[in-house]
C-alpha positions in Angstrom: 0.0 0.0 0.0 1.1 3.3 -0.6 1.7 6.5 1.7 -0.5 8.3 -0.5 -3.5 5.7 -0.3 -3.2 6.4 3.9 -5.4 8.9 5.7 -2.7 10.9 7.3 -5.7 11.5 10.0 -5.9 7.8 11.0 -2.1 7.5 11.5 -1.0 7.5 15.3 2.1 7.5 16.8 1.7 4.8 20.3 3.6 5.8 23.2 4.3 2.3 25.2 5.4 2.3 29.2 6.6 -0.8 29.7 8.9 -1.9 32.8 12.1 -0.8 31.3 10.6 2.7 30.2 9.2 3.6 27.0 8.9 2.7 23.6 7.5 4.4 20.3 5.5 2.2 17.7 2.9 2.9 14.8 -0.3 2.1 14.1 -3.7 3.2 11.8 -6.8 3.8 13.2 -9.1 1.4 11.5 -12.8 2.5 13.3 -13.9 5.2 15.7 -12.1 3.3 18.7 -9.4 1.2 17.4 -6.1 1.6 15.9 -4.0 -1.5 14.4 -0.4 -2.0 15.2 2.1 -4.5 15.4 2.4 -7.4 17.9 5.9 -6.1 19.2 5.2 -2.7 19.3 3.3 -3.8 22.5 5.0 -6.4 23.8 5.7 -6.6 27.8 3.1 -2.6 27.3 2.1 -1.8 30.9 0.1 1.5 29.3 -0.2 2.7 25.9 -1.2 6.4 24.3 -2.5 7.1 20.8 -1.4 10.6 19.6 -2.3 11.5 16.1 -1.3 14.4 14.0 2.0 14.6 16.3 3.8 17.6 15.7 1.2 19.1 13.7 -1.5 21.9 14.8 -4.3 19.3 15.0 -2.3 16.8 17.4 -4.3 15.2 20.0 -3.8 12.4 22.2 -6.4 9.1 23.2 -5.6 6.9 26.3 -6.3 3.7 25.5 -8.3 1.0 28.0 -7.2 -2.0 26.5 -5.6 -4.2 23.7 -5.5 -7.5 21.9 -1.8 -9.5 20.9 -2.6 -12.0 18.4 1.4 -13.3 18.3 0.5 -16.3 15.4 -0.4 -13.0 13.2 2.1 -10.7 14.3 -0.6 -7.8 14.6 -2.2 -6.1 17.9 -5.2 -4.2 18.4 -5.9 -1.4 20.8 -9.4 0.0 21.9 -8.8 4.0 23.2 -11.2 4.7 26.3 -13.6 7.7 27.7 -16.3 9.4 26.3 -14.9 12.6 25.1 -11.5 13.9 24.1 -9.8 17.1 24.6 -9.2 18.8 21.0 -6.1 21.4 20.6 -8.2 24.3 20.5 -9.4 23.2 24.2 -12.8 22.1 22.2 -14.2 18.7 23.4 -14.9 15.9 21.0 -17.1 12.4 21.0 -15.0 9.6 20.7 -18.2 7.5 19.5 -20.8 9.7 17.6 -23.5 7.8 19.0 -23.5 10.0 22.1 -23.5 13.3 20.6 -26.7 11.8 18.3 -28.1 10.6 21.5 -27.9 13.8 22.9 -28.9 16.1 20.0 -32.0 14.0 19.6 -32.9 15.0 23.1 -32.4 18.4 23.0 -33.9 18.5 19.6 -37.4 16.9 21.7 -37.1 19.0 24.5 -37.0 22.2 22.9 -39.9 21.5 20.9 -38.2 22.0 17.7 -39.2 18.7 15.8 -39.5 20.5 12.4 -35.8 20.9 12.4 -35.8 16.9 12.2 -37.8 17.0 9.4 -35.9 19.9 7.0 -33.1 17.8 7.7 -34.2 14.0 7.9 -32.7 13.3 4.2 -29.5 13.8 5.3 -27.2 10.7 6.0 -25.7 12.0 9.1 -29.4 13.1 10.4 -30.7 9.4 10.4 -29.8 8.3 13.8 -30.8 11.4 15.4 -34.4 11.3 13.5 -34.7 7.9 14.7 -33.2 8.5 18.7 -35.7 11.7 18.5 -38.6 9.5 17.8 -38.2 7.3 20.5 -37.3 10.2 22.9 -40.3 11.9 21.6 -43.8 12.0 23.7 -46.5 9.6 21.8 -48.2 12.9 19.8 -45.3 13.7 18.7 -44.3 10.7 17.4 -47.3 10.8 15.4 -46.8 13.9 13.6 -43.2 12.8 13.1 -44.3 9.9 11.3 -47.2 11.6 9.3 -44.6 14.2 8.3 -41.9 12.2 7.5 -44.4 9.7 4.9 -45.9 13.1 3.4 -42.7 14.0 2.5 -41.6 10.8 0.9 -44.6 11.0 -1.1 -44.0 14.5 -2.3 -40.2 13.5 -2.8 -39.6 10.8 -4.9 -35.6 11.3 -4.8 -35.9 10.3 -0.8 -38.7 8.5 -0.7 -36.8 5.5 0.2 -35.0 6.8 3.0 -37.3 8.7 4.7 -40.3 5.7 4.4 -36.9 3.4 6.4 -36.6 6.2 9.2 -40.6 6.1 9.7 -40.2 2.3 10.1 -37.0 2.5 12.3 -39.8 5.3 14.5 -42.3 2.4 14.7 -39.2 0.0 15.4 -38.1 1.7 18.0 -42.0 2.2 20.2 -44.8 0.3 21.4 -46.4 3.1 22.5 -48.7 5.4 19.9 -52.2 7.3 21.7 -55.3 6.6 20.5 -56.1 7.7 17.2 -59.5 9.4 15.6 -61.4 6.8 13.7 -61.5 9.5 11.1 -57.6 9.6 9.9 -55.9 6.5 8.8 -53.9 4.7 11.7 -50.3 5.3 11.6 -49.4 2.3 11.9 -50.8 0.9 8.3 -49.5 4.1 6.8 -45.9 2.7 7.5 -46.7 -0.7 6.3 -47.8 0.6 3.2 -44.6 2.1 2.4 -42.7 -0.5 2.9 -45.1 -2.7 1.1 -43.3 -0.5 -1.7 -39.9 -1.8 -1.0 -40.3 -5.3 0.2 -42.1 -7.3 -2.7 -44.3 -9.6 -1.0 -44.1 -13.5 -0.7 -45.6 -16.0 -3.1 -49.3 -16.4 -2.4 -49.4 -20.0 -1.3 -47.1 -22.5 -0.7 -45.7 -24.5 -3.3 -47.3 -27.8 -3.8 -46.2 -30.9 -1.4 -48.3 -33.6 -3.3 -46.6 -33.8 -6.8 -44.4 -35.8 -7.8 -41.3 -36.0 -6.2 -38.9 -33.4 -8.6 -36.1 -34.0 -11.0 -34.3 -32.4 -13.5 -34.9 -32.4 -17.2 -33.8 -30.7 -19.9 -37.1 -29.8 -21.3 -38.7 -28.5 -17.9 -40.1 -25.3 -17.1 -37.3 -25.1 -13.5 -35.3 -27.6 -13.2 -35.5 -27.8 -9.7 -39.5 -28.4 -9.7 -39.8 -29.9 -12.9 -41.8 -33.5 -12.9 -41.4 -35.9 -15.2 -44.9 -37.4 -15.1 -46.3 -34.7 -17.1 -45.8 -32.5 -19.9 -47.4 -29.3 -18.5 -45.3 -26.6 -16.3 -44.9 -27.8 -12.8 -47.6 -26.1 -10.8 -45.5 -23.5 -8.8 -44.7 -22.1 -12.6 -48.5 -22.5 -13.9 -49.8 -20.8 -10.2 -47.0 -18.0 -10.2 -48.8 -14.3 -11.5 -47.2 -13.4 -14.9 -44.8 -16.1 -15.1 -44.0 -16.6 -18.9 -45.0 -20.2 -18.7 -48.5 -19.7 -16.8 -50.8 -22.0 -19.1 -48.1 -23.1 -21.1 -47.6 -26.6 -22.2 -43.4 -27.9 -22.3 -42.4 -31.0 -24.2 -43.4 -34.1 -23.2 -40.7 -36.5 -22.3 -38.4 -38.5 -24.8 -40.0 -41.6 -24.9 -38.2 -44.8 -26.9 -39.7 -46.4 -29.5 -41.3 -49.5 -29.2 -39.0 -51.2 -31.9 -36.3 -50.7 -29.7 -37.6 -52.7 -26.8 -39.1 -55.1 -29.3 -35.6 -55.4 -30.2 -33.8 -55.8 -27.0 -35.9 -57.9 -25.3 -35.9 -60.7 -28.2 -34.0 -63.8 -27.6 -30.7 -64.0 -30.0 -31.3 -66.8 -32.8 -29.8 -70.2 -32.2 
């Protein structure tokens, strides 16, 4: 692999104690916690320190809780620890994301500012805090988050997909929606709907258990529920709504001719 193919962001420098002092190693951080090194680099490590961007304006440093020696592989992972970092500029940073969503999704409900979910539920980065606001919501809010984010999906078809998944991963999310009117549609069947539009549905009926028992042929309709007692489609085929072969007949069989057995079973002249 080349330098140029490396984040330069992901690269750390490790900082090992070990009982006779310290040692410097490398290692690239490959997700939000964990940076991969080498199995020496921590050999005999009592602690060990991530710093990334060393030397540079951006440096910071990550303590890290533990780590994993696999010596048969020569390679070692190690997991950095806490909940928030200390950035140069004395700012504080998530080390996981999921906190930060978890708590924007909070305020968001608590201030009573759901709309700014909606403006801003087709964004990638938005989902999870769309779907942690939902749950945080109170029940009547829920609802109008739902209602709002399937109006929008019908009005949008570029994010209709996405936003129809983040009503669904709402209702995933709940067991508890009030009582609706009987006069507007239930919430509920408004979400299956939409993603009646993604998921095709199943087969209507199962496929037949009493034909015969299925081989393959040549001149069947599928070869792995073809029979070979008839010369009709197998029924799955025949049953299945617009299958090219619905009511369709397939060649029967190669049969042989009766000289041939007349001639193989007749006794050999003396």
């Amino acid at each position: 692999m080349s330098s140029d193919s490396l984040d330069r962001a992901r690269v750390a420098e490790l900082l090992v104690t070990h009982a006779g002092g310290r040692r410097r190693g490398s290692g690239y951080r490959v997700t939000a916690d964990a940076v991969l090194t080498a199995a020496h680099v921590l050999e005999g490590a009592v602690s060990v320190q991530a710093r990334f961007e060393p030397d540079l304006p951006g440096e910071w440093t990550a303590d890290t809780v533990s780590w994993t020696v696999d010596a048969a592989s020569g390679i070692a992972v190690v997991t950095e620890s806490g909940v928030v970092r200390e950035m140069p500029d004395g700012s504080l940073e998530f080390i996981h994301r999921t906190f930060q969503d978890h708590l924007a999704a909070k305020e968001v409900v608590e201030e009573d500012n759901l709309p700014l979910l909606l403006d801003n539920a087709d964004k990638p980065h938005w989902h999870d805090v769309v779907v942690m606001a939902g749950a945080h919501a109170r029940p009547s809010e829920r609802i109008w988050l739902l209602r709002q984010l399937l109006e929008r999906a019908r009005t949008e078809s570029g994010h209709r997909d996405a936003l129809n998944l983040l009503a669904a991963a709402i209702l995933e999310q709940t067991d508890v929606l009030p009582q609706q009117s009987g006069s507007s549609p239930d919430v509920r069947e408004q979400v299956n709907q939409a993603m009646a539009t993604l998921i095709p549905p199943p087969p209507t009926g199962p496929p037949p258990t009493n034909s015969p028992r299925p081989v393959r042929s040549s001149s069947a309709c599928c070869p792995t529920r073809a029979t070979s007692t008839t010369n009709r489609p197998c029924s799955w085929c025949a049953r299945w709504p617009g299958s090219p072969l619905a009511g369709r007949t397939r060649p029967a069989p190669s049969r042989r001719s009766s000289s041939t057995s007349t001639r193989a079973s007749a006794p050999r002249a003396a």
